[in-house]
N, C-alpha and C positions, 0 to 999 in steps of 0.2 A: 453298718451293713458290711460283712467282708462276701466276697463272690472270689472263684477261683478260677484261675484261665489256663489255658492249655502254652499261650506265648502269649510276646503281645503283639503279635499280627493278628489273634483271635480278637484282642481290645480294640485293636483300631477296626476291622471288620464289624464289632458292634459299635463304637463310642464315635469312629471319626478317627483323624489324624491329631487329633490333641488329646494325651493321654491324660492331663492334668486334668481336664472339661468331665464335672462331673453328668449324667444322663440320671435326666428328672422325669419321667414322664408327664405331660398337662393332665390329665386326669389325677398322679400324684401332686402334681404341682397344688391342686384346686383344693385337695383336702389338709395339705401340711402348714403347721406355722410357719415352720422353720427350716431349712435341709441347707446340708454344703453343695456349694457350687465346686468346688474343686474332689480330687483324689487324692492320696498318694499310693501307693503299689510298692510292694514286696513280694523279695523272691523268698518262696515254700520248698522244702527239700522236704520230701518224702521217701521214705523206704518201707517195702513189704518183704518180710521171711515165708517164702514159700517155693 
């Protein structure tokens, strides 16, 4: 799954203060075999011509 953030004061505002701790929800949790506990995070450069 990639998701995109605005900083990573947005990430800790949703995830917590550990940026590595991936966020599972229990209702995901209940239906998955399998999923990572961890993240990693890269930086996106974007540019718009307008």
């Amino acid at each position: 799954m990639v998701t995109l953030w605005e900083s990573p004061e947005a990430i800790r505002d949703f995830a917590g203060p550990d940026l590595t701790a991936a966020v599972v929800e229990p209702e995901a949790r209940a239906v998955l075999i399998d999923y990572d506990t961890t993240v990693t995070h890269h930086t996106v450069v974007a540019t718009a011509d307008g």
